[in-house]
C-alpha positions as CSV (number, residue, x, y, z in Angstrom):
1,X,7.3,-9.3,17.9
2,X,6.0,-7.1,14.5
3,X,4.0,-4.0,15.0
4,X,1.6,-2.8,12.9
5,X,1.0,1.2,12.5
6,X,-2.6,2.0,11.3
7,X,-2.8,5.5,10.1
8,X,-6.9,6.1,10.7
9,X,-8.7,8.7,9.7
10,X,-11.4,10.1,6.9
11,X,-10.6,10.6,3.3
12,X,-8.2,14.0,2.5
13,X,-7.1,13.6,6.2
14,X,-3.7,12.6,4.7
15,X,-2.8,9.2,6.1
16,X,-1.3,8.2,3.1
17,X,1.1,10.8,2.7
18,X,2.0,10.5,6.5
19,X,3.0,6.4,6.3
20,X,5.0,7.5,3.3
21,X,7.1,10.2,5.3
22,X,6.5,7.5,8.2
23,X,8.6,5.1,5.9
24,X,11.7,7.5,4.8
25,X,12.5,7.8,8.2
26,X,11.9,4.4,9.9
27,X,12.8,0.7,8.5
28,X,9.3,-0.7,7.7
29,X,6.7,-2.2,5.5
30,X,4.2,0.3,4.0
31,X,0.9,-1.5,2.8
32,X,-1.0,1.0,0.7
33,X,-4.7,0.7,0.9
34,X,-5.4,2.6,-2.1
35,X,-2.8,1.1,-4.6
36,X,-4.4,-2.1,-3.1
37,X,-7.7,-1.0,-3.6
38,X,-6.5,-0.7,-7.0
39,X,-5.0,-4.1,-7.4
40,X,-8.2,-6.0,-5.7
41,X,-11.1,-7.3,-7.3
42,X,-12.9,-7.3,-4.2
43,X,-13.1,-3.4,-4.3
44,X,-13.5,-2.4,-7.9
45,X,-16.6,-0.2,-7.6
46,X,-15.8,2.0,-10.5
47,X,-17.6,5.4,-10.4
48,X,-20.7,3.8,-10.3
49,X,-22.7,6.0,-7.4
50,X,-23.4,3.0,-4.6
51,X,-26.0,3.4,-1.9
52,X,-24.6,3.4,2.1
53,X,-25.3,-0.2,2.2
54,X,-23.3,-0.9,-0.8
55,X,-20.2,0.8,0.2
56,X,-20.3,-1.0,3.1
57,X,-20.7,-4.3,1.5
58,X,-17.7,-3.9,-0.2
59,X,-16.0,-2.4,2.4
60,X,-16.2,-5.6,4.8
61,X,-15.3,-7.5,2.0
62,X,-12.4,-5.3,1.2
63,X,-11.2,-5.4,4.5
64,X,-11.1,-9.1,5.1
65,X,-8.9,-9.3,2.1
66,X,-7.0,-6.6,3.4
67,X,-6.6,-8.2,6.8
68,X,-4.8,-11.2,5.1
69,X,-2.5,-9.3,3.4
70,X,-1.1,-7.3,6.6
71,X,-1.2,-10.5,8.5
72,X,1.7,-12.2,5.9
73,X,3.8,-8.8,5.8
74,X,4.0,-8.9,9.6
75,X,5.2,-12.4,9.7
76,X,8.1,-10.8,7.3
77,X,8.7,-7.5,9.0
78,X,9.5,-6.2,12.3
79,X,7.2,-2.7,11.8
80,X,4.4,-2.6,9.2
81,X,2.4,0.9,8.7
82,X,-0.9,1.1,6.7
83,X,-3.3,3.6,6.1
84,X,-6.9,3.1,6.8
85,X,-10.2,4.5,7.1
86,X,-10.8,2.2,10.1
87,X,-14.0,4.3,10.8
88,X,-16.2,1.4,11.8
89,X,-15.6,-0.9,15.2
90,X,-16.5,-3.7,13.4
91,X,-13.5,-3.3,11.0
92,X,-11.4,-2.1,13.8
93,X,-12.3,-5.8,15.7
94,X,-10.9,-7.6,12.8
95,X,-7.3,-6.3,13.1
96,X,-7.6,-6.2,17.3
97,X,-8.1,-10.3,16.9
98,X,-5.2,-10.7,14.2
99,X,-3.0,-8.3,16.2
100,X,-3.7,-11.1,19.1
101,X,-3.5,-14.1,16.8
102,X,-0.2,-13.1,15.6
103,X,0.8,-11.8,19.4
104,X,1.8,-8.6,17.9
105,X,1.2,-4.9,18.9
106,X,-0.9,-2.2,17.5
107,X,-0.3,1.0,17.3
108,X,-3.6,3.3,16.0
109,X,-3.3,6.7,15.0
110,X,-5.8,8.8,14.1
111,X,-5.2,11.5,11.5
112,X,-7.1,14.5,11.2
113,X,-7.5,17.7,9.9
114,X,-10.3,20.9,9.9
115,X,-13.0,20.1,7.9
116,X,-12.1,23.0,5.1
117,X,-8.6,21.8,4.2
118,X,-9.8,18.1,4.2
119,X,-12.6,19.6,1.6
120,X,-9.7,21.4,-0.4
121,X,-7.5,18.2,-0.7
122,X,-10.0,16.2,-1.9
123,X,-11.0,18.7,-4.7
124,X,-7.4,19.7,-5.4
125,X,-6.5,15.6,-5.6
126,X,-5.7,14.7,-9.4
127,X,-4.4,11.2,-8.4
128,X,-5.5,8.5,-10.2
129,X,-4.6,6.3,-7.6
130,X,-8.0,6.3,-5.7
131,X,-10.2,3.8,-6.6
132,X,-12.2,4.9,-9.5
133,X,-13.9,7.8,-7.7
134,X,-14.2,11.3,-9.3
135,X,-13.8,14.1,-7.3
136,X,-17.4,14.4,-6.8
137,X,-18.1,10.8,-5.3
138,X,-14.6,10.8,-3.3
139,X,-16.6,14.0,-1.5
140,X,-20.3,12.0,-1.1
141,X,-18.1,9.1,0.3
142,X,-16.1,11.4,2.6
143,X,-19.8,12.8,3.8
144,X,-21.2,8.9,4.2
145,X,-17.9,8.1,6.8
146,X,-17.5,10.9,8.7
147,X,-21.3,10.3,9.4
148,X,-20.9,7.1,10.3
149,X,-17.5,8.1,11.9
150,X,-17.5,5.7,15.1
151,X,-15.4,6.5,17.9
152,X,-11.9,4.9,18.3
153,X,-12.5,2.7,22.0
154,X,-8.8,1.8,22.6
155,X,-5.8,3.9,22.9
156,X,-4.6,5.9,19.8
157,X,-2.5,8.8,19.3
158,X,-3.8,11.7,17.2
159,X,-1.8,13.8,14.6
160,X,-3.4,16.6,13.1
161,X,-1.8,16.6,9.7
162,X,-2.5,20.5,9.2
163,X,0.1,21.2,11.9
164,X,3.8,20.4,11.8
165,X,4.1,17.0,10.6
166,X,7.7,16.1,10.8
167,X,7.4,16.8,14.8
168,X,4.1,15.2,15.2
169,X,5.8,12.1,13.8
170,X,9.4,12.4,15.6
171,X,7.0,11.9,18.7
172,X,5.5,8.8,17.3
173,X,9.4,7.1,16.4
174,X,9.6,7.4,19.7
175,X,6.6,5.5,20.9
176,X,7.3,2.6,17.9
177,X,10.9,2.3,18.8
């Protein structure tokens, strides 16, 4: 049986950088929504400014793609982490079926952070690996989601990636193994 590990959470929470600590110390697959974003022609919005509805238009979209990716890497691998807004339950329903489908496990954690330091990463973030957003749209985005935020129904762990990390992820090794 594979697992899948969705790191959830609001832009600047730091999912990302937790899946890739996540993978130095575990044997697994890391699918990496933004270099993905990157790659995929289904979520090229440039920095063009998109309305609400727009953004989540291509998010659905985005998603579905998405979906079918994880689905072949947890045929492959025994343990497959991703990081993900996963902010609506819509999109969260999508990976619940597949997880069924495939008679896998999930494993949802939510990552967050206080407001301020999620604000300071994403004005201190020079990657160009986020999807064609300046600084300035990354934040209007960030504002649109948490919004929208809607509440995670089934169980989840939470890590607050402003405390200690390495701890806070020791305890989840445990729960995946």
């Amino acid at each position: 049986m594979s697992i899948l590990v969705v790191f959830a959470g609001l832009p600047g929470t730091g999912k990302t950088t937790l899946c890739r600590l996540l993978k130095k110390k575990i044997d697994c697959e890391f699918f990496d929504s933004d270099e993905y974003a990157m790659k995929s022609k289904h979520f090229k919005m440039g920095s063009k400014e998109l309305s609400e509805k727009e953004l989540n238009k291509g998010r659905l979209e985005f998603y579905d793609k998405k979906l079918n990716e994880v689905r072949k890497l947890m045929s492959k691998n025994k343990i497959v982490i991703m990081d993900a807004v996963f902010d609506k339950e819509k999109l969260r329903n999508k990976f619940y079926k597949m997880i069924k489908e495939v008679g896998g496990e999930l494993i949802i954690v939510k990552v967050t952070a206080p407001e301020k330091i999620i604000r300071e990463r994403i004005q201190k973030d020079n990657s160009k690996r986020r999807p064609g957003f300046t600084k300035e749209s990354r934040l209007r985005i960030y504002e649109i989601m948490k919004k929208g935020w809607e509440p995670i129904k089934k169980d989840h762990i939470v890590i607050d990636s402003s405390k200690d990390i390495n701890e806070q992820l020791d305890e989840l090794i445990k729960i995946i193994k």
